[in-house]
C-alpha positions as CSV (number, residue, x, y, z in Angstrom):
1,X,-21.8,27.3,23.9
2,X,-23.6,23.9,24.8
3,X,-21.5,20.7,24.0
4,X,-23.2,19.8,21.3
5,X,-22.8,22.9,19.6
6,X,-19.5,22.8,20.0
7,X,-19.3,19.3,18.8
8,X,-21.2,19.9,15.6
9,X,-18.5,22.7,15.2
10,X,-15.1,20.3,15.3
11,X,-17.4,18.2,12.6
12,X,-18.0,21.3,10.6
13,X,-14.5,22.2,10.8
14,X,-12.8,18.5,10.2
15,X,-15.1,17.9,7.2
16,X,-13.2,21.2,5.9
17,X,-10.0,19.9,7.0
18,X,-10.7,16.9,5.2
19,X,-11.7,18.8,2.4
20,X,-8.5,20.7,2.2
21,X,-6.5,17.1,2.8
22,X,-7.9,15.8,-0.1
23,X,-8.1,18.6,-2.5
24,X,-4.4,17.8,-2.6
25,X,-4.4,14.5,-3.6
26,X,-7.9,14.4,-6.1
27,X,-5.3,14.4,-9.0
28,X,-3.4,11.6,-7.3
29,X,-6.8,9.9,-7.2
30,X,-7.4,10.6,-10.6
31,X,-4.0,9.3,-12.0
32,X,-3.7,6.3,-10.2
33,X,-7.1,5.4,-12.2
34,X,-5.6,6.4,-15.3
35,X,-2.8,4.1,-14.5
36,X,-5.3,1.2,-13.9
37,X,-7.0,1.5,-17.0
38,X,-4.5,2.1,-19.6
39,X,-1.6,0.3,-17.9
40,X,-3.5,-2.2,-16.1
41,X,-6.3,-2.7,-18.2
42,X,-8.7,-2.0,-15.1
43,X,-11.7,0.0,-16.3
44,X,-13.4,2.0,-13.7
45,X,-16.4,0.3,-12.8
46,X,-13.8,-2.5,-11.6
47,X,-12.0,-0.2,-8.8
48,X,-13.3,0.1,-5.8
49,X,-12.3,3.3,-3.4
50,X,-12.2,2.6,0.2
51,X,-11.4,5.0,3.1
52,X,-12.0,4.2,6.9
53,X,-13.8,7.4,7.4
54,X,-17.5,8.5,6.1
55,X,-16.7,11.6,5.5
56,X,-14.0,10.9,3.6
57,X,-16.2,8.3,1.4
58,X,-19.0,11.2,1.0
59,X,-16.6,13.5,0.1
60,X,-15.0,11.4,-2.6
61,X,-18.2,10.3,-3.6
62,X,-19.1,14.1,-4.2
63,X,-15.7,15.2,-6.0
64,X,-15.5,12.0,-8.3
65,X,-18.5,12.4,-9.6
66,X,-17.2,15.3,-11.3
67,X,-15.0,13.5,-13.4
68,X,-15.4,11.1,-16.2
69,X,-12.4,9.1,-15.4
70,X,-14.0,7.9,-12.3
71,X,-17.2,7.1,-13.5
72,X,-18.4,3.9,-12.4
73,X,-15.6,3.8,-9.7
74,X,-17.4,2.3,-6.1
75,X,-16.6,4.8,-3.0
76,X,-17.2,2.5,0.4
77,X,-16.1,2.6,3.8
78,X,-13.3,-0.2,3.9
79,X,-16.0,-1.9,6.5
80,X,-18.6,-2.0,4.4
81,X,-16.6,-3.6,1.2
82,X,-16.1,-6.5,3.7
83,X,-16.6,-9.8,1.7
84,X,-16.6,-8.4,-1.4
85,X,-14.4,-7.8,-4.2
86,X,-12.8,-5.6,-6.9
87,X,-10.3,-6.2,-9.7
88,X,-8.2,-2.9,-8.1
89,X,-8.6,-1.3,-4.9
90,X,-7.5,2.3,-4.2
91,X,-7.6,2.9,0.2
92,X,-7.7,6.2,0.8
93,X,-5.7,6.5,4.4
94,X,-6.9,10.1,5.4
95,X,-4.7,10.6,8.5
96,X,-1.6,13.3,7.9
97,X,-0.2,14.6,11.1
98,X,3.1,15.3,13.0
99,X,2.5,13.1,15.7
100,X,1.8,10.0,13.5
101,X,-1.8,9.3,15.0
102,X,-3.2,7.0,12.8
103,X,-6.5,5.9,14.6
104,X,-7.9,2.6,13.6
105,X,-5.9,2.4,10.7
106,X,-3.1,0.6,12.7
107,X,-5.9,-2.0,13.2
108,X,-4.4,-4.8,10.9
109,X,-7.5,-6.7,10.8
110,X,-9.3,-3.8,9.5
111,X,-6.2,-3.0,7.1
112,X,-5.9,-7.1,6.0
113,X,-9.4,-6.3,5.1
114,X,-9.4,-3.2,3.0
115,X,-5.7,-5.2,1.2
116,X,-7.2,-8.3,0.0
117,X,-9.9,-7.0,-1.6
118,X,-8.1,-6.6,-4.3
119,X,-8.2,-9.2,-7.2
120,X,-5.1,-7.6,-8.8
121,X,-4.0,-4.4,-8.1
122,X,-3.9,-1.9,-4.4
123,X,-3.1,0.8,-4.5
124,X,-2.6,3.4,-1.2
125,X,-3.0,7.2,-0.7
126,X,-1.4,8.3,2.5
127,X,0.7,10.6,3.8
128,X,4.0,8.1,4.3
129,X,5.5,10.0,7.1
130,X,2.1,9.6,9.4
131,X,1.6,6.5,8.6
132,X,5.0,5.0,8.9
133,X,5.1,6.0,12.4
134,X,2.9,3.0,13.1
135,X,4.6,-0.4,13.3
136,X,2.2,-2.1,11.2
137,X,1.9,0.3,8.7
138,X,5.2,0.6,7.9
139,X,5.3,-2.7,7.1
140,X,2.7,-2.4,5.1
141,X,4.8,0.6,3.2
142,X,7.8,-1.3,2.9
143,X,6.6,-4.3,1.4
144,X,4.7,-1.3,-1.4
145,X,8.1,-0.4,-1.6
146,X,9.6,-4.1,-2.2
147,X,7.3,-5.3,-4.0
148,X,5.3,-2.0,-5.9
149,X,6.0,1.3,-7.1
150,X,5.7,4.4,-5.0
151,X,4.5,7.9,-6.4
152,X,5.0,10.8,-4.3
153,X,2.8,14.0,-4.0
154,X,4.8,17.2,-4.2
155,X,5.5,18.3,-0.6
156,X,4.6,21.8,-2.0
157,X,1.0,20.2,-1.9
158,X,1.1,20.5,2.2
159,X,2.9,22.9,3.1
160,X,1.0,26.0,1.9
161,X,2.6,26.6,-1.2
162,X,-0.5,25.6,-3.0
163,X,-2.4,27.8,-2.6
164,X,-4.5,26.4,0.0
165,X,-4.3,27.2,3.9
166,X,-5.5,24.6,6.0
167,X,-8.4,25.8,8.2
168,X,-7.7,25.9,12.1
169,X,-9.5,23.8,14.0
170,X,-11.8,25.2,16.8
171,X,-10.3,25.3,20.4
172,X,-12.5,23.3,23.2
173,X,-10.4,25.1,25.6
């Protein structure tokens, strides 16, 4: 198999891994804008979803659409959001792993960013114990905690219990 092949394979098979990632948190998704609207009085053509990834963006762009809740809610990378502004900002994180990898998300430029773009109200999708494994991002978590409230997504949700088995990924080797 050529290297591009096999390259257009891993992106097959992350897009499903993605996919499988967020099937577990759409309702989180869902309720935190529920909680904007009738708690915050945010409607959803105020909140603006940002992930770092495209594919994450397309896919939320795809599975929101489905649901009137969401309507009017703006899916953007968190680059491409730069300089603007919404009255509540949801970031979707992506990354869940054991290792804690976080990629460019432990860019705190990037993260300031994708923050204060918020007029009022962030909230932050992630898997805690990834992203707590970065130094910056734990920060970023504890001052949620200080300062916020924190909703957790059933473990079950990840660990197979759902329903759901995560695909395997494709070795190079």
């Amino acid at each position: 198999m050529e290297l591009p092949q096999v390259l257009n394979e891993v992106f097959k098979k992350l897009l499903t891994l993605w996919s499988w990632i967020f099937l577990c948190t759409l309702e989180e998704f869902l309720d935190v804008f529920i909680l904007l609207e009738h708690h915050g009085g945010v409607p959803p053509n105020s909140i603006a979803v940002q992930s770092p990834y495209i594919a994450q963006v397309q896919l939320l762009r795809d599975k929101l659409e489905e649901y009137s809740v969401a309507s009017g809610v703006e899916v953007s990378t968190i680059d491409s959001f730069q300089g603007r502004e919404a009255d509540a900002v949801v970031i979707s994180m992506v990354r869940s792993n054991s290792l804690g990898a976080v990629g460019f998300l432990g860019d705190s430029r990037r993260m300031n960013v994708a923050v204060t773009r918020a007029r009022s109200h962030v909230a932050v999708v992630c898997d805690s114990s990834t992203i707590s494994k970065n130094a910056f991002l734990a920060r970023l978590l504890r001052h949620i905690q200080l300062h916020g409230q924190v909703r957790h997504v059933e473990p079950s949700c990840l660990d197979g219990d759902s329903g759901l088995d995560p695909p395997a990924l494709p070795s190079l080797g």
